[in-house]
C-alpha positions as CSV (number, residue, x, y, z in Angstrom):
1,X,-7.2,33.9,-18.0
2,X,-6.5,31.4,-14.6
3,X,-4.9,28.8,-15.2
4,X,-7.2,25.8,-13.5
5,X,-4.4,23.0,-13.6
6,X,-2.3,25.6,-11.7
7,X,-4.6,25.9,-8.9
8,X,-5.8,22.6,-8.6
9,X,-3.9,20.5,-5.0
10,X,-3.2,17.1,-5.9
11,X,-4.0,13.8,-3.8
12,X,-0.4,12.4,-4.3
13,X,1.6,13.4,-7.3
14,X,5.3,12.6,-8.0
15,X,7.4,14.1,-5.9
16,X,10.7,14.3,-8.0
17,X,13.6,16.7,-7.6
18,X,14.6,17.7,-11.4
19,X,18.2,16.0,-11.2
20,X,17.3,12.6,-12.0
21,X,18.4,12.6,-15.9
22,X,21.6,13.2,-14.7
23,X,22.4,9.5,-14.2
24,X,21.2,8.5,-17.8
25,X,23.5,11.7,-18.9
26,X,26.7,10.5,-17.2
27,X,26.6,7.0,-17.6
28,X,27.7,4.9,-20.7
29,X,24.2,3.1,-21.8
30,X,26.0,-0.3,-22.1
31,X,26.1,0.2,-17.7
32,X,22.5,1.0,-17.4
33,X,21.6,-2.9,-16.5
34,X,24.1,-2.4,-13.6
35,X,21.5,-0.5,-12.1
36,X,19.1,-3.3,-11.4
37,X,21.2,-5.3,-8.8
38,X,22.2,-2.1,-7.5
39,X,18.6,-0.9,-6.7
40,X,18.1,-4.3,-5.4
41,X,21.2,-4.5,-2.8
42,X,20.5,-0.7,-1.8
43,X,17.0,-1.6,-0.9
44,X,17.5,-4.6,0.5
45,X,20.1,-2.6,2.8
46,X,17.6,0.1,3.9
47,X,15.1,-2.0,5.4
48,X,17.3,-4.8,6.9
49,X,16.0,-7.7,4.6
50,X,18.4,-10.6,3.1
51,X,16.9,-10.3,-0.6
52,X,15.3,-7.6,-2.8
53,X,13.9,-8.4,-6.4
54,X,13.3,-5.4,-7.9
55,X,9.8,-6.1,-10.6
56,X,7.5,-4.1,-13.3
57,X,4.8,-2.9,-10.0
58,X,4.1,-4.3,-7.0
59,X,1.6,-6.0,-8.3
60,X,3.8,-8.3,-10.0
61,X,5.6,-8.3,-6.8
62,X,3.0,-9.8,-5.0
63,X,2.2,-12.2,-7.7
64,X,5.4,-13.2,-7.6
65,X,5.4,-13.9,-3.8
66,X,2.2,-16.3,-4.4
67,X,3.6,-18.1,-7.0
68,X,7.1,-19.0,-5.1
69,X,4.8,-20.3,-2.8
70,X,3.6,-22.6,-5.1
71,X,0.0,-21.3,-4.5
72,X,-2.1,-21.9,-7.6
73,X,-5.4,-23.3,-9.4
74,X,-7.7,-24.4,-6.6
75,X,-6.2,-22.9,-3.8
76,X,-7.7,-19.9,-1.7
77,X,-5.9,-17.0,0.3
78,X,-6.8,-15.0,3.3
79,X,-7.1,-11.4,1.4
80,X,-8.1,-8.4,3.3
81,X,-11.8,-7.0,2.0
82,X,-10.7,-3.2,2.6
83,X,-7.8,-2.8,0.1
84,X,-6.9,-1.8,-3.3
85,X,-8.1,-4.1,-6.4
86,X,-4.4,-5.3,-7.2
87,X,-4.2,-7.3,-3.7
88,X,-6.8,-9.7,-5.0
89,X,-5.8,-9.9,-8.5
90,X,-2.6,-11.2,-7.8
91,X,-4.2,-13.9,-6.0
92,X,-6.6,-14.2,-9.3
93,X,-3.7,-14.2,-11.6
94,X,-2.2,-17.0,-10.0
95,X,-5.7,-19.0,-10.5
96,X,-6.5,-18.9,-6.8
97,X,-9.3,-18.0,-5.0
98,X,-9.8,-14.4,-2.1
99,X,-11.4,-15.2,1.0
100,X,-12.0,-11.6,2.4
101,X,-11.5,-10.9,5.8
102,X,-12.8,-7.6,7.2
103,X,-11.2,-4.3,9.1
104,X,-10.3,-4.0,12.6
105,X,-10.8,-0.2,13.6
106,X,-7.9,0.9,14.8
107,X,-5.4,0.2,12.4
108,X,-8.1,-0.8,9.1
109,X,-5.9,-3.8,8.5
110,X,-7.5,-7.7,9.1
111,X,-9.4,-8.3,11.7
112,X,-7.5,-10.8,13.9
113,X,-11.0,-11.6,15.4
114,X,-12.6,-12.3,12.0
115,X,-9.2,-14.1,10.6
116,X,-9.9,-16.8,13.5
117,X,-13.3,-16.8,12.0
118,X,-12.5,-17.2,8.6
119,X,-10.1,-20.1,9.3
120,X,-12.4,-21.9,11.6
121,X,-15.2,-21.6,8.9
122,X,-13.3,-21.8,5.8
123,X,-14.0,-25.6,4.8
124,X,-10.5,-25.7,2.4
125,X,-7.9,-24.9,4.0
126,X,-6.0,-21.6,2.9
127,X,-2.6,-21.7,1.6
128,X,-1.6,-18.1,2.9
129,X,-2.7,-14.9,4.3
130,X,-1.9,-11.3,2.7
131,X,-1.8,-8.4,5.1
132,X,-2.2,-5.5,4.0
133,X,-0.8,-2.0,6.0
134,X,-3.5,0.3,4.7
135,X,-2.7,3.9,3.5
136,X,1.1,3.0,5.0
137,X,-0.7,2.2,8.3
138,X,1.2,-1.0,9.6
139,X,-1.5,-4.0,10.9
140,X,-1.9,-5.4,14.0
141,X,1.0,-7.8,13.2
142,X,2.2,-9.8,16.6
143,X,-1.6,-11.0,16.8
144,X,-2.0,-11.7,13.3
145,X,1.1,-13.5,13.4
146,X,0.4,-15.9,16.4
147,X,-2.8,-17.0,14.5
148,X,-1.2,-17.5,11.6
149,X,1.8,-19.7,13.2
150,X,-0.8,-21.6,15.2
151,X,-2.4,-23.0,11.9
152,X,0.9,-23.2,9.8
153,X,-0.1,-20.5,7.5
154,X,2.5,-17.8,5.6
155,X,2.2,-14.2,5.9
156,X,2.9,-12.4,2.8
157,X,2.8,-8.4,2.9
158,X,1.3,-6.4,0.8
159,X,3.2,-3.4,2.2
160,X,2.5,-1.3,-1.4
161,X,1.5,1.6,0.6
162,X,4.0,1.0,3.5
163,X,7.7,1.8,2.6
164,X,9.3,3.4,5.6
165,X,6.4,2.7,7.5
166,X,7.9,0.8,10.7
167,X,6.8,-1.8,13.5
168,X,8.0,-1.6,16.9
169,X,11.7,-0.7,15.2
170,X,11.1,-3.6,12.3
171,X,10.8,-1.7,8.8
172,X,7.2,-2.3,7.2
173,X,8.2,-5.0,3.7
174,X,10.1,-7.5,6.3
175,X,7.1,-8.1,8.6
176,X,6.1,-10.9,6.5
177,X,7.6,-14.3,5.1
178,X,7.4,-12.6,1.7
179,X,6.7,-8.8,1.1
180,X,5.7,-6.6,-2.0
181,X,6.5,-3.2,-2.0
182,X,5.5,-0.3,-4.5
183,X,7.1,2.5,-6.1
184,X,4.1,3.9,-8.5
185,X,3.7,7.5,-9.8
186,X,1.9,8.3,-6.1
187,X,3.6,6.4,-3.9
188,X,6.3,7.8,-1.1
189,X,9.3,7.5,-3.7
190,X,8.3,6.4,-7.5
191,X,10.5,4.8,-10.0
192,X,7.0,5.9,-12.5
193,X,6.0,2.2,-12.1
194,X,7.5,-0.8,-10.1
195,X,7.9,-2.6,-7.2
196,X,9.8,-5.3,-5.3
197,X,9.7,-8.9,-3.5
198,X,11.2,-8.7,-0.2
199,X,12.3,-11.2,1.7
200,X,14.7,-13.5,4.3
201,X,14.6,-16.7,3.0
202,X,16.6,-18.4,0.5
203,X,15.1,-20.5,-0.8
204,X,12.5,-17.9,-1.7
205,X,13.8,-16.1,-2.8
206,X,15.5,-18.2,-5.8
207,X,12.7,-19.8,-6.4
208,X,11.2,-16.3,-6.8
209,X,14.1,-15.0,-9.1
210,X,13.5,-18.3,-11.3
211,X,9.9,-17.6,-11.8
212,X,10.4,-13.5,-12.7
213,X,13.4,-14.8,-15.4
214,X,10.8,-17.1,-17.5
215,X,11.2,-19.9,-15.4
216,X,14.6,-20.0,-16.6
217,X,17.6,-20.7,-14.0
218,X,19.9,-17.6,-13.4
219,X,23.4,-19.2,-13.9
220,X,24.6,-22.5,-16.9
221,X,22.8,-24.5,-18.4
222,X,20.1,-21.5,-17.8
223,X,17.2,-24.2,-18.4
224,X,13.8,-23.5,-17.8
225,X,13.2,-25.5,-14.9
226,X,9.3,-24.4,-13.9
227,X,6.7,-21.8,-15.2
228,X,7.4,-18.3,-15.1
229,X,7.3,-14.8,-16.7
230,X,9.0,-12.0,-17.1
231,X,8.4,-9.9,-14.2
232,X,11.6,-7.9,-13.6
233,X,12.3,-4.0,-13.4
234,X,14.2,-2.2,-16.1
235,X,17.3,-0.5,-15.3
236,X,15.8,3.2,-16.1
237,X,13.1,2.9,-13.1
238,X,16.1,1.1,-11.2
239,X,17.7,4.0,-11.9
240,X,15.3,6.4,-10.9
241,X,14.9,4.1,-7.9
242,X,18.5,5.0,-6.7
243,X,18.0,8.4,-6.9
244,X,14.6,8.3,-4.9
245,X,15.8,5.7,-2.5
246,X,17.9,8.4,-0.4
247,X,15.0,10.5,0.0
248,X,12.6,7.9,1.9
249,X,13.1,9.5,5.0
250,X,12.9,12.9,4.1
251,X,9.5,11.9,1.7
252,X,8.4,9.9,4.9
253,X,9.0,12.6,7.5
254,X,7.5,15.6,4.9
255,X,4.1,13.3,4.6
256,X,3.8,12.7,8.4
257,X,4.2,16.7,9.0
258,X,1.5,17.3,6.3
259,X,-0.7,14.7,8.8
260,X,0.4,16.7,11.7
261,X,-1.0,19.5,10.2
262,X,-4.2,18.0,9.3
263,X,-4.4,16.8,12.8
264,X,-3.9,19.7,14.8
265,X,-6.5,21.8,12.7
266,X,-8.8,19.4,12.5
267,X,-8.4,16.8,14.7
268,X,-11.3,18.0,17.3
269,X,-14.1,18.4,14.9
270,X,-17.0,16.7,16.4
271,X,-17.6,13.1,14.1
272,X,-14.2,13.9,12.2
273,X,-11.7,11.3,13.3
274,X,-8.2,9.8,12.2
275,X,-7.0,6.8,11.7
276,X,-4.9,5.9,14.4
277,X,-1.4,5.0,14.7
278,X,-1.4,2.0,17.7
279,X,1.4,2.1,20.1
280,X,4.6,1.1,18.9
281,X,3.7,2.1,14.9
282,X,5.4,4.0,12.7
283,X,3.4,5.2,9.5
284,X,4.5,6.5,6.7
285,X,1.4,8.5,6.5
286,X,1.2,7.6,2.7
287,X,-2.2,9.5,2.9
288,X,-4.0,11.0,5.5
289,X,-7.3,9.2,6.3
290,X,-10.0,10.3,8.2
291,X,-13.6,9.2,8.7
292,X,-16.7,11.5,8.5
293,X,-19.9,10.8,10.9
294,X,-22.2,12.4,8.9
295,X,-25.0,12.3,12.3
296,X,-22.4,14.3,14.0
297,X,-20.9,16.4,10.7
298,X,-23.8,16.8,9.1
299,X,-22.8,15.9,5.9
300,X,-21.8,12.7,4.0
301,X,-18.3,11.9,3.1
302,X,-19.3,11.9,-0.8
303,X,-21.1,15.5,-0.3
304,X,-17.6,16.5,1.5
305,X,-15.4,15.3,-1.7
306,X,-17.8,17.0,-4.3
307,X,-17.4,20.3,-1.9
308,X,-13.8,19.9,-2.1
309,X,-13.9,19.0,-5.6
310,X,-15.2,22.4,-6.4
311,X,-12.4,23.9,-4.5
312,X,-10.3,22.0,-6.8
313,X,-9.2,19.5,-3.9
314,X,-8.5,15.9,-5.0
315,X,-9.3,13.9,-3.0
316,X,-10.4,9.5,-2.4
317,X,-12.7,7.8,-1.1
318,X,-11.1,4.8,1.3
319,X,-11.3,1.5,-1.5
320,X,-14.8,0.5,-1.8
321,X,-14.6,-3.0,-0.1
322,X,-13.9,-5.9,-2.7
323,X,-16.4,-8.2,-1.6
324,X,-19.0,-5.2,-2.8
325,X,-17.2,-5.2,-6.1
326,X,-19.0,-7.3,-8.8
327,X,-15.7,-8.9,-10.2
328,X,-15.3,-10.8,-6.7
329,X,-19.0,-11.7,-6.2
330,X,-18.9,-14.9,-5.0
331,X,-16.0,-15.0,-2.8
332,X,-16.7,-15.6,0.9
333,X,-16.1,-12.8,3.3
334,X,-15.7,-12.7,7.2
335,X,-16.2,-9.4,9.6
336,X,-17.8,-7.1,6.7
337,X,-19.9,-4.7,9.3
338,X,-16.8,-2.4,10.5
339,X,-15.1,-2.9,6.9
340,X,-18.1,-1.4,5.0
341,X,-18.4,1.6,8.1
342,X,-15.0,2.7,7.1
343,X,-15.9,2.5,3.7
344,X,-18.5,4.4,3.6
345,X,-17.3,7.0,5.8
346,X,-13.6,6.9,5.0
347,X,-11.6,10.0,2.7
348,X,-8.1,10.4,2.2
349,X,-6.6,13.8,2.2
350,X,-4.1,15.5,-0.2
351,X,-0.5,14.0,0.8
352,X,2.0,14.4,-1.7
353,X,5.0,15.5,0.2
354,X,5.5,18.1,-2.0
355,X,2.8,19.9,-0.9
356,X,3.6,23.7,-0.1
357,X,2.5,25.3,3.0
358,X,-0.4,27.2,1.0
359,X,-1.7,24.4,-0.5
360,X,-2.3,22.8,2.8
361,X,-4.0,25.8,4.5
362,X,-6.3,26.0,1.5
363,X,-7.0,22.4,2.0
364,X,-7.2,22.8,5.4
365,X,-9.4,25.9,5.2
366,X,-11.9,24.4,2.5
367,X,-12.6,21.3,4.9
368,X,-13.5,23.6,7.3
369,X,-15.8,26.0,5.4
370,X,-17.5,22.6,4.3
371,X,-17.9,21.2,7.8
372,X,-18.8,24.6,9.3
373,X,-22.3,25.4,6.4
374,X,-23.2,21.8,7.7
375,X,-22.7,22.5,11.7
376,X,-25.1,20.9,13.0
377,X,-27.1,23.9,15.9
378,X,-25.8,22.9,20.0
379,X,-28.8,21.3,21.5
């Protein structure tokens, strides 16, 4: 009998290297808390930033961010409409309000165009605006940035996706005054779970590492001085996180030759196109996205999963845009017309870097076969 399971290619699974119980196996369990600040320095040395705080997901990360802001009950934040669900429920869960701002189309990020708008229309005024580098894809940053220093406003990164992902030279979690990075079961490296709050300023930053210790201050008389939670990583994902840590680059550079792949077999089907990488980005290529004309294709993006679904493909639609969600109906929202395009045309590709080379080709060769019984005749 096959074995389905066995056959079946994977959107993003762990990608782990079968060594990592060594470290609970050779150290003394009474040393495993060590591991946390160790996580922490040895991220915050990778991507060049002053402070890492390593936390339960990077939702909690990002949370966390907000909240050392001081951003609370009646305030609203800039959130991007074309993003996962956990960007706006950290803004939620700190009692504040999303104001979605739609997708340019080169990078999917905000729309610097529509953030003008948004701020210009918005009659409160916003206490911050998340950015979020979609599928690892860094955002138009320099022009988002010059609007948001022109109205005094904080960028915070949600750069969940984007570990190892780059700017013009600047690592992707230090583009913004605060930064939440992820390491779940799918992303680039996994501690199974987790995250961390990046950032460059002090004061921050111990605000920030107040807030994730119950409010309570780090060093005598430990009081609890403010609000807080616990929101801090344990020391077996921390240590999981040092052994992954090493391999970002190597995860990173195995996911961008999967996209290379991708691209040069598919890149000049008519009404099949990638997202692009603007001049002077570097993505980690967390998951190849394309978009599907289906005039030029001849078949919808949700025909093409359910096609590749039968091949036992996994694949994923881009996020369904938040302002179509009924949890955030309600919310205003700025620049939805390109947003809800990508969205309905948008499908990530398996990505895991542990893909094999056969894997890919039958990925590869079962896009194809769908495209090709829907080739529309040459006029």
């Amino acid at each position: 009998m096959v074995d389905t399971a066995a056959l079946s290619i994977p959107l993003s699974a762990p990608h782990l290297t079968g060594t990592e119980s060594n470290r609970l196996q050779t150290t003394p369990a009474d040393l495993w808390p060590e591991w946390v600040p160790a996580f922490e320095q040895a991220l915050a040395q990778r991507v060049s930033s002053r402070f890492a705080l390593a936390t339960q997901s990077g939702t909690a990360a990002l949370e966390l961010a907000l909240r050392a802001l001081g951003i609370g009950p009646g305030d609203t934040v800039i959130c991007p409409a074309l993003t996962f669900a956990a960007t706006a429920n950290a803004i939620r869960s700190v009692g504040a309000t999303p104001v979605f701002v739609g997708s340019e189309s080169i990078s999917w990020g905000l729309d610097p165009d529509a953030l003008e708008t948004a701020l210009q229309r918005e009659q409160q005024r916003p206490r911050a605006i998340v950015v979020v580098d979609l599928y690892g894809m860094p955002a138009n940053w320099p022009a988002l940035q010059a609007i948001a220093d022109r109205y005094g406003l904080p960028l915070v990164a949600d750069a969940a996706e984007s570990l190892g992902s780059a700017l013009h030279g600047q690592a992707c979690g230090t583009l913004g005054l605060l930064n939440a990075v992820s390491f779940n079961l799918n992303k680039v490296i996994t501690t199974y779970g987790g995250g961390a709050l990046l950032t460059n300023a002090p004061q921050l930053a111990a605000k920030a590492r107040v807030v994730a210790n119950q409010g309570r201050q780090t060093e005598p008389p430990f009081s609890v001085i403010e609000s807080g939670g616990n929101y801090r990583m344990g020391p077996l994902s921390a240590g999981l996180g040092l052994d992954q840590l090493p391999l970002l680059s190597a995860r990173v550079q195995a996911r961008r030759a999967i996209f290379e792949r991708y691209f040069a077999a598919l890149g000049q089907w008519p009404g099949l196109t990638f997202q692009p990488e603007r001049l002077g980005a570097f993505s980690n290529r967390w998951l190849t996205a394309v978009r599907i004309d289906p005039v030029q294709t001849g078949i919808t993006r949700d025909a093409l999963i359910d096609r590749l679904r039968c091949e036992m493909v996994e694949t994923r639609p881009v996020f369904m845009p938040l302002h179509r969600q009924p949890a955030f109906a309600g919310c205003n929202v700025y620049g939805s017309s390109e947003t809800n395009r990508i969205a309905n045309e948008g499908l990530c590709l398996p990505s895991g870097s542990a893909l094999t080379d056969a894997q890919i080709e039958r990925v590869i060769a079962s896009v194809r076969c769908a495209l090709a019984k829907n080739k529309r005749p040459e006029s």
